[in-house]
MARDREN-648950 format. One record per residue (C-alpha): residue in three letters; x, y, z. Coordinates in steps of 0.5 Angstrom, whole numbers, padded with zeros to 4 digits, always signed. Example, Ala and Ser with C-alpha at 12.3 -4.5 7.8 and 13.67 -1.06 7.14 Angstrom:
BEGIN
ALA+0025-0009+0016SER+0027-0002+0014
END
This chain:
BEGIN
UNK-0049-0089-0010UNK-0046-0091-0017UNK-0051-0087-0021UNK-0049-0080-0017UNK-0042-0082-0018UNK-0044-0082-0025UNK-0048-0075-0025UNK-0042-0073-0021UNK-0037-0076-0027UNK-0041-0074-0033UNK-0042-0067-0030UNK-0035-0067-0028UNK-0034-0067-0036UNK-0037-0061-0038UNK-0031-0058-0036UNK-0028-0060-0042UNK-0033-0056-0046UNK-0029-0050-0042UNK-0022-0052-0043UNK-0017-0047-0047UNK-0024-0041-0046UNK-0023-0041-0038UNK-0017-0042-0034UNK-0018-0048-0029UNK-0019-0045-0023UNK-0025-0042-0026UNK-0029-0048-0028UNK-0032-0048-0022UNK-0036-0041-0023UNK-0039-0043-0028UNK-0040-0051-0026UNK-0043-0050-0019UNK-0048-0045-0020UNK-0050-0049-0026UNK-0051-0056-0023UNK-0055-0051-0016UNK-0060-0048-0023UNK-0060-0056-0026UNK-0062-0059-0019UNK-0067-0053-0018UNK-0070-0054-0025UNK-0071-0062-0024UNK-0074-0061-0017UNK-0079-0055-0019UNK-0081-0059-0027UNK-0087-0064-0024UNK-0091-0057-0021UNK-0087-0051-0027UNK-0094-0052-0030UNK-0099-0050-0024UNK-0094-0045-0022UNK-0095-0041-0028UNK-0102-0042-0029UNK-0103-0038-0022UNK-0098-0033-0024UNK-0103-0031-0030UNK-0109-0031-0025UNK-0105-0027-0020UNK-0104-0021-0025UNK-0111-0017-0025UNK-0110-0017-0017UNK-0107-0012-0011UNK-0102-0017-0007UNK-0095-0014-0007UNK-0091-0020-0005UNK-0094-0026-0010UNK-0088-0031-0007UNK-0091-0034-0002UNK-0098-0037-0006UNK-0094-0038-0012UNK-0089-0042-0007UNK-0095-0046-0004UNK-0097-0048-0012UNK-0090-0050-0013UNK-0090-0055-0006UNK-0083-0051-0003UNK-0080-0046+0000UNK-0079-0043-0007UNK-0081-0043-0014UNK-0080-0040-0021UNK-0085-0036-0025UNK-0082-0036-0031UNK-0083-0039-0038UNK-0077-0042-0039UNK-0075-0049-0036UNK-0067-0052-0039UNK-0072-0055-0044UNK-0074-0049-0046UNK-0067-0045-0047UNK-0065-0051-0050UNK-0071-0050-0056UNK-0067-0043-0057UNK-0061-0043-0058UNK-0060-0036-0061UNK-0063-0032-0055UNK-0060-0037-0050UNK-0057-0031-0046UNK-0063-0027-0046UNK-0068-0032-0044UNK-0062-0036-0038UNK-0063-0029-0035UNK-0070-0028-0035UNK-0071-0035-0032UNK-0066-0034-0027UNK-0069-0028-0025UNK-0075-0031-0025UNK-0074-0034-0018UNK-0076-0033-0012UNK-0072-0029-0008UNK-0068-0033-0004UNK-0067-0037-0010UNK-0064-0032-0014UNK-0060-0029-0008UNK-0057-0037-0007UNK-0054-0036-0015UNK-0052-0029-0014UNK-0047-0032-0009UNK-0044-0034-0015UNK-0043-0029-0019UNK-0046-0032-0025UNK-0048-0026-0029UNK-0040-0026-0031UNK-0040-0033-0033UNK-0047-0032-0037UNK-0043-0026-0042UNK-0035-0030-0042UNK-0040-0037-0043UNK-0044-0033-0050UNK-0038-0029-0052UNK-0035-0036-0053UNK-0041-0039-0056UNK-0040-0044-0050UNK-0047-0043-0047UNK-0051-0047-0051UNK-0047-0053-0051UNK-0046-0053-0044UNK-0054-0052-0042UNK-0055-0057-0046UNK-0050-0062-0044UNK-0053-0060-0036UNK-0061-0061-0039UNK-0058-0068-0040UNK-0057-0069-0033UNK-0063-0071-0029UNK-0062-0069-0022UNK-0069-0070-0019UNK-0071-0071-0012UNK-0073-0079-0014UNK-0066-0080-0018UNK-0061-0076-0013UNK-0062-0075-0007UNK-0060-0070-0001UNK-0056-0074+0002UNK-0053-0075-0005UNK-0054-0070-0008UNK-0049-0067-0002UNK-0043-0072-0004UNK-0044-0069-0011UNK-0043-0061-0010UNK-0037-0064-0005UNK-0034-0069-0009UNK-0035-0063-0015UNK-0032-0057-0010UNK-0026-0062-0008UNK-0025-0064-0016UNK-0024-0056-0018UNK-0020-0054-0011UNK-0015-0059-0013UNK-0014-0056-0020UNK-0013-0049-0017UNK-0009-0051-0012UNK-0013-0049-0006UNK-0014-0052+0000UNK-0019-0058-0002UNK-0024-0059+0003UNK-0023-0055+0009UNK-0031-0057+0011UNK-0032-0064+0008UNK-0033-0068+0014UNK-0034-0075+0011UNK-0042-0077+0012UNK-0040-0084+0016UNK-0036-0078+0021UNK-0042-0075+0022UNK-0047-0080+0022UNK-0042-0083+0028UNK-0043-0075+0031UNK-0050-0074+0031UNK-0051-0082+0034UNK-0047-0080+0040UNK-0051-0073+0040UNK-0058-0076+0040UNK-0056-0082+0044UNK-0058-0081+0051UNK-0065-0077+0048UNK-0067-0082+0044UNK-0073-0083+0048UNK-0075-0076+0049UNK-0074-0075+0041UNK-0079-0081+0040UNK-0084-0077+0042UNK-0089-0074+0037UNK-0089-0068+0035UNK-0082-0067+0037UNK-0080-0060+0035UNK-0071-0058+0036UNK-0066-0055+0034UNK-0059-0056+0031UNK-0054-0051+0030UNK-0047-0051+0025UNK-0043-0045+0025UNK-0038-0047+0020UNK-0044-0051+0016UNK-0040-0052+0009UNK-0045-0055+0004UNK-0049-0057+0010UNK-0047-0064+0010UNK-0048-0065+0018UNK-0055-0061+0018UNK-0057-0066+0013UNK-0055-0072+0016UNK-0058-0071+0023UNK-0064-0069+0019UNK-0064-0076+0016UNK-0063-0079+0023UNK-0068-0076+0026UNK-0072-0077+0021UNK-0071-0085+0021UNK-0072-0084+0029UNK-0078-0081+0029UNK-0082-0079+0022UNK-0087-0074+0027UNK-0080-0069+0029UNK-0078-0064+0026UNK-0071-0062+0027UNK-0070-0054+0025UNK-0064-0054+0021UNK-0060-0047+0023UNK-0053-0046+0020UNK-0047-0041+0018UNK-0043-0040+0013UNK-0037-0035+0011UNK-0035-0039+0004UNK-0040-0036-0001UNK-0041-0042-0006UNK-0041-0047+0000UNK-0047-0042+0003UNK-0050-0042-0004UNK-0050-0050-0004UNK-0053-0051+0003UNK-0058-0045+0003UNK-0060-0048-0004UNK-0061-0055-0001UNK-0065-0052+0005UNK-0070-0049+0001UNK-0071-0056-0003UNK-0072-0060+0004UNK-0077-0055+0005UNK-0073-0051+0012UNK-0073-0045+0013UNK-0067-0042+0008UNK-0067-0036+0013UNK-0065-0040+0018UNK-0057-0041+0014UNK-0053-0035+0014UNK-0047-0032+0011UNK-0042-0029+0016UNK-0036-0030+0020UNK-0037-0034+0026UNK-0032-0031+0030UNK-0034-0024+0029UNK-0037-0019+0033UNK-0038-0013+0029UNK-0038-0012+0021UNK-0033-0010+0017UNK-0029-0011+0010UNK-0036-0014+0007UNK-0036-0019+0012UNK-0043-0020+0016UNK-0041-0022+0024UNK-0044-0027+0028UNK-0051-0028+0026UNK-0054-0032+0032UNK-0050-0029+0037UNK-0057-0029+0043UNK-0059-0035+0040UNK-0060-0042+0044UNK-0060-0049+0040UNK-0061-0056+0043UNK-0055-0059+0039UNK-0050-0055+0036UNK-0045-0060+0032UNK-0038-0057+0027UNK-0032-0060+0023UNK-0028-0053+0024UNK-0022-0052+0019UNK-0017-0055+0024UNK-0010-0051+0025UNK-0013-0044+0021UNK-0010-0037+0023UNK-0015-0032+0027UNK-0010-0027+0025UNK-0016-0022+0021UNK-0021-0023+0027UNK-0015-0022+0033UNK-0016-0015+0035UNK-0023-0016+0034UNK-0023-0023+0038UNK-0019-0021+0044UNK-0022-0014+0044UNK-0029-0018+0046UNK-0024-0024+0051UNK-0022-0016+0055UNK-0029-0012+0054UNK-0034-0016+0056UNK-0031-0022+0059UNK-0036-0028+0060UNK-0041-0024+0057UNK-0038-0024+0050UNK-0036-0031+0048UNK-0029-0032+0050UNK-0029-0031+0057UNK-0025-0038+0058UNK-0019-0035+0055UNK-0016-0035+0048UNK-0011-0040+0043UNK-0005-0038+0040UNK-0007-0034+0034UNK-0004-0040+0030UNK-0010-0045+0031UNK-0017-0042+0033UNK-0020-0049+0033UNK-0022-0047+0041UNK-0026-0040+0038UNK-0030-0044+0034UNK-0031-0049+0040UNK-0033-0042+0045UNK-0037-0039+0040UNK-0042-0045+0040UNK-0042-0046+0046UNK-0044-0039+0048UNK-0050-0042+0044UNK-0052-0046+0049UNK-0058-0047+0053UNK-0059-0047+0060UNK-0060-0052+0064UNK-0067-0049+0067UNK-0068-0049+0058UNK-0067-0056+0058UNK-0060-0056+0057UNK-0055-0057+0051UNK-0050-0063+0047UNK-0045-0061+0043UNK-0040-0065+0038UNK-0035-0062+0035UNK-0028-0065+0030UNK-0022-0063+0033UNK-0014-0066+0030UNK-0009-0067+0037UNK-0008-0060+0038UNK-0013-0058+0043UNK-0011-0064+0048UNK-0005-0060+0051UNK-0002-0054+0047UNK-0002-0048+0051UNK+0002-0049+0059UNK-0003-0046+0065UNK+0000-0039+0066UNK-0003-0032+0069UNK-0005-0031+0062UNK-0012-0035+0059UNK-0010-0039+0054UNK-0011-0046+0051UNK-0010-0049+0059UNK-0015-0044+0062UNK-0020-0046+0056UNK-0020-0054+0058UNK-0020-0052+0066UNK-0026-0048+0064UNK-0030-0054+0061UNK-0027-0059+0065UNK-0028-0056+0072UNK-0036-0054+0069UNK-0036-0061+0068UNK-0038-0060+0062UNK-0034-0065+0058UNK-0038-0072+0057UNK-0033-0075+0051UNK-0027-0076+0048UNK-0028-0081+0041UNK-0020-0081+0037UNK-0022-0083+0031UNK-0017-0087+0025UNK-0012-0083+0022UNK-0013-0081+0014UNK-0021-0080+0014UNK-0021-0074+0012UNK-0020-0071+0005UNK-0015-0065+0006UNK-0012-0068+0012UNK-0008-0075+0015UNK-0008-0074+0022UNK-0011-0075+0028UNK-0018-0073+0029UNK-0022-0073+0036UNK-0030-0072+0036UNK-0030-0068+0043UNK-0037-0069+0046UNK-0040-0062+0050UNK-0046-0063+0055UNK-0049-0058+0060UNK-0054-0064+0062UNK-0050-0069+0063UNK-0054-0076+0066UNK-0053-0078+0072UNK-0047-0083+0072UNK-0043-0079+0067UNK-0043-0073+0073UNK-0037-0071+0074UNK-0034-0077+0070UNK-0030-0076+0063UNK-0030-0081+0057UNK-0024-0083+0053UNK-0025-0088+0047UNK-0019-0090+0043UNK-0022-0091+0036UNK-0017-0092+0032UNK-0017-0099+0030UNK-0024-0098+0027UNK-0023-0097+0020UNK-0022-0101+0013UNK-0019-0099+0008UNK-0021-0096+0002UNK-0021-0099-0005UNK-0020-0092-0008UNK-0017-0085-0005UNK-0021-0079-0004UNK-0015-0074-0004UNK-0011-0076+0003UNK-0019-0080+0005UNK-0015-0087+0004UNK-0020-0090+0010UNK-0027-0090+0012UNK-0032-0093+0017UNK-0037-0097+0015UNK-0044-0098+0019UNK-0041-0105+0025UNK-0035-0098+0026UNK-0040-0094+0027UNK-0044-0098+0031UNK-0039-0101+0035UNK-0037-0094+0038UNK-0044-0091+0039UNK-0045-0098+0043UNK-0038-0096+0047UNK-0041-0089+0048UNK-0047-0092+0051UNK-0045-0097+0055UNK-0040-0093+0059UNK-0036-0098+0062UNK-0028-0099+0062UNK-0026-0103+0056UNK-0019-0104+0053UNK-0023-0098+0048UNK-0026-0095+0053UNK-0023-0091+0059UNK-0028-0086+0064UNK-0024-0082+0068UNK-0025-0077+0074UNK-0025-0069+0071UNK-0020-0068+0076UNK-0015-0073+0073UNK-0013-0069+0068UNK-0012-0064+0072UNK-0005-0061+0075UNK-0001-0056+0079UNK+0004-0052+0075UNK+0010-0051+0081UNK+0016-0046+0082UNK+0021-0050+0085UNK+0027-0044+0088UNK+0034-0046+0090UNK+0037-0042+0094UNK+0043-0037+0091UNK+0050-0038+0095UNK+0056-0034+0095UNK+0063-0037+0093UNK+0064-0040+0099UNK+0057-0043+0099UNK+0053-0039+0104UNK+0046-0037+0102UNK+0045-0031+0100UNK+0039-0028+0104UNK+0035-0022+0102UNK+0033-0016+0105UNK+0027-0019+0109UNK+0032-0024+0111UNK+0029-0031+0106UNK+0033-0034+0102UNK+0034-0030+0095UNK+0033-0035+0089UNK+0038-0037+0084UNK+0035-0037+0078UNK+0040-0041+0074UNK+0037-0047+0079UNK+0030-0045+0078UNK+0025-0051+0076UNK+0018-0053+0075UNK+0015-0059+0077UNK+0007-0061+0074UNK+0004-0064+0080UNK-0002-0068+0079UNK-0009-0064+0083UNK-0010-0071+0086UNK-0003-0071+0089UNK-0002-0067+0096UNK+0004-0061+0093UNK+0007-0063+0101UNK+0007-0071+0101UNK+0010-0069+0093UNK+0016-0065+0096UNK+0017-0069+0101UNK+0018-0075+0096UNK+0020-0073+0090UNK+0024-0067+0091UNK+0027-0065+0097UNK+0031-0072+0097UNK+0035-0069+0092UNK+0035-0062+0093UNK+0034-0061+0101UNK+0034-0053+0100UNK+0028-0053+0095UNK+0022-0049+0096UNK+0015-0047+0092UNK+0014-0040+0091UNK+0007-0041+0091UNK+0006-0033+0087UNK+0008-0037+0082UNK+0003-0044+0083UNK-0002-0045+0076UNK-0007-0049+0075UNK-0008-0053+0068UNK-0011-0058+0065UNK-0009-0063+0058UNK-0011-0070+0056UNK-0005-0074+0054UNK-0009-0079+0050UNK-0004-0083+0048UNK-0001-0084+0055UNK-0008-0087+0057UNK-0008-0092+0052UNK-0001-0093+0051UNK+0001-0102+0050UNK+0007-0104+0052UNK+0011-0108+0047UNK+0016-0112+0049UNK+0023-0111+0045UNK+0025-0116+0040UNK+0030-0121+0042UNK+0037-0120+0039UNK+0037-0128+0037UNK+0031-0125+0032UNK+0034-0118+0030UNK+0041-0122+0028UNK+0037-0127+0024UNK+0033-0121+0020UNK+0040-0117+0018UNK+0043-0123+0015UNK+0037-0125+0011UNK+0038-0118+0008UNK+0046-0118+0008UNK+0044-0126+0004UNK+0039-0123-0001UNK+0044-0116-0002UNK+0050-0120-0003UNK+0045-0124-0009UNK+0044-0118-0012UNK+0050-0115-0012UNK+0054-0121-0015UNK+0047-0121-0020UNK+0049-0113-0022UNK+0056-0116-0023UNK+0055-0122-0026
END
């Protein structure tokens, strides 16, 4: 890793050459699609040779698209016919903007469409105006960002660790996608644990779906696992993404890892239908064997509300989010619906999905007649679809240090997690880190994340592990009506001859679905109020997790022997230095 943090520090660098040109907060327009062009340069050079040789030979011939045999020589998805190279460029300096352009447009289509997300073009102009250009290209020709030096994963951490670096300095949100790799590692464990034995198999062909897919980080990790589990399967990569940088770069490491760059989208997840340049939902029939996200937590759906709700009311359970709808201030349960609809059925072999969430999505939202929050968890819950609940150590992520929680989704739960749900408190699994990354002052190291897969596995009651029936996190929302009286204190009856409510007295009770509403009347309220009654209209049903409840410690109080001990210690060590002020 301490040379990726050096090719990370050392291209970091090149900004200086920036400062006083270009405002910080575009150092990244011109920094990112130079390190994508570098990698894609580095990962071309060792067949650039064999590439231009078939280029010339193709001349004299009649086929149209030349890209997929100028691909083959190259040994990837893509390629570059022009002359030129970094090498190349540096070697003339005085038509460097010319020759920049003609080697980008040299590239395969997906390539060159990959650096158009950038919008370079601006950047070659302001680079060349500045006389900039040259020292820039060299310092990147500089950097050797090969496969055998730098890896995918690798090479993953650079583009992230680069995107955090710039976002600070324009005083973005850093990081909405980063998910820390040990996290996901620790995801896409707990995603292939009970298919280990079918994924193992040879010739193995699955898909994996991420509808919020950043830079492509989780993509690339569960490919990597796979890999380790089985070098005969092939996982195909599937992802989508509305930031278009972060679209470039993963797109751009999909078509180096040899999947299909086709298969990443640029789009808004939550959308249905196209407008104000944004591409809806690209994947809307399709189906995936495993589905994994980090969603930017507690994000506005304001943008896409009349959209969303206009599919929640038209098309019910035929749209996406038939369940219900959250408050438009946290969307996280949208992005949880939209993968969920990508699932397939059982009768196809079932689907699991992972997914990070922060606390929010346990219990906001209060069961009502309108589907919100409360309606959604009954849905997953009572469809059993729920298999675990991992809580995760606060300050592991980079633009955020609260509570985090990995929900694991399946249709095709193994028999002894049928109707069952796990909770696994993870909070104590971390050390701490020697250096922050933004509000990341923890990590997991491999013992956490095997501790927690093996707790996972084993689906057994410990002191971190709890397993519960699906109905225990559900309950009955109840209206308890007092009569009204007058002033003499009679009840005041209405027209059918019932008592008429005072809503001034009225209250609510949650009474848990295991408990029988009558029995609870019978010992919980009516021994305090005798003329209460249920106004059953009024009865929902909801469901929340209260995890803190479930792994609450008790812990007892201090003496006021210790207590009084700690305060004169500290009026002792007061009085000390006042008389040193004094003195």
């Amino acid at each position: 890793m301490n040379g990726v943090k050096e090719a990370a520090n050392f291209i970091w660098s090149i900004a200086d050459l920036l400062r006083g040109e270009f405002k910080q907060s575009d150092y990244g327009k011109v920094i990112l699609p130079l390190t994508v062009l570098r990698r894609l340069d580095c990962v071309l050079s060792t067949t650039k040779e064999a590439v231009l040789k078939k280029s010339e030979q193709m001349k004299g011939t009649s086929i149209q698209n030349l890209d997929p045999v100028l691909n083959r020589a190259a040994g990837y998805n893509f390629h570059n016919r022009s002359k030129f190279d970094f090498d190349k460029l540096i070697a003339d300096p005085n038509n460097i903007a010319a020759n920049l352009r003609n080697y980008i447009n040299g590239f395969s289509e997906d390539a060159r469409e990959i650096i158009e997300q950038f919008e370079f073009d601006n950047q070659i102009t302001k680079l060349d105006d500045n006389n900039l250009l040259f020292m820039v290209l060299k310092r990147f020709q500089e950097v050797d960002l090969h496969p055998d030096k730098v890896s995918s994963m690798d090479m993953g951490y650079m583009f992230e660790e680069l995107i955090r670096k710039f976002a600070e300095l324009s005083n973005e949100t850093a990081g909405e996608h980063f998910t820390p790799r040990e996290v996901i590692k620790l995801m896409v464990n707990l995603l292939f644990m009970d298919d280990r034995e079918a994924l193992t198999q040879k010739g193995i062909v699955k898909t994996i779906f991420d509808c919020c897919a950043g830079t492509g980080g989780m993509l690339s990790v569960a490919e990597e696992y796979l890999q380790e589990l089985n070098p005969d399967a092939r996982l195909e990569l599937f992802g989508q993404e509305l930031n278009p940088e972060s679209y470039a770069i993963c797109k751009s490491d999909m078509l180096i890892k040899g999947q299909n760059p086709a298969n990443v989208k640029r789009a808004n997840s939550l959308k249905r239908k196209e407008s104000d340049k944004q591409k809806p939902d690209q994947f809307i029939n399709h189906k995936f064997d495993y589905l994994i996200t980090n969603p930017p937590f507690g994000v506005k759906w304001k943008k896409v509300e009349k959209e969303v709700k206009e599919e929640h009311e038209e098309l019910g359970f035929g749209g996406r989010y038939g369940a219900g709808l959250p408050s438009v201030g946290d969307g996280s349960f949208l992005f949880l619906m939209n993968l969920m609809s990508k699932m397939k059925t059982k009768e196809q072999g079932g689907s699991r999905l992972a997914i990070v969430f922060n606390g929010s999505p346990l219990f906001s939202g209060s069961p009502s007649s309108k589907k919100n929050e409360s309606s959604i968890r009954q849905w997953i819950i009572e469809n059993d679809l729920l298999e675990a609940i991992i809580a995760l150590p606060n300050q592991l992520f980079y633009n955020t240090g609260i509570s985090t929680y990995i929900w694991i989704i399946s249709n095709h739960k193994p028999g002894k997690r049928k109707g069952k749900v796990q909770l696994i408190n993870g909070v104590d699994f971390f050390q701490k880190m020697t250096k922050s990354l933004g509000d990341k002052r923890n990590e997991l190291n491999d013992d956490h994340i095997a501790q927690l897969t093996k707790l996972y596995g084993d689906f057994k009651e410990t002191k971190h592990s709890k397993i519960f029936d699906n109905e225990d996190f559900g309950y009955s929302k109840v209206t308890v009506e007092r009569p009204e009286r007058n002033a003499k204190g009679e009840i005041v009856m209405d027209k059918k001859g019932n008592p008429k409510p005072d809503s001034s007295l009225r209250d609510s009770e949650n009474i848990p679905l295991k408990v029988d509403i009558d029995e609870y009347m019978q010992k919980e309220v009516l021994p305090h109020v005798p003329d209460a009654w249920i106004d059953e209209s009024k009865t929902n049903v909801g469901y929340e997790i209260n995890f803190t409840k479930y792994f609450y410690e008790y812990k007892p109080l201090r003496s006021l022997e210790e207590i009084r001990a700690d305060i004169l210690a500290l009026e002792e060590e007061t009085d000390g230095l006042i008389k040193e002020v004094i003195a």
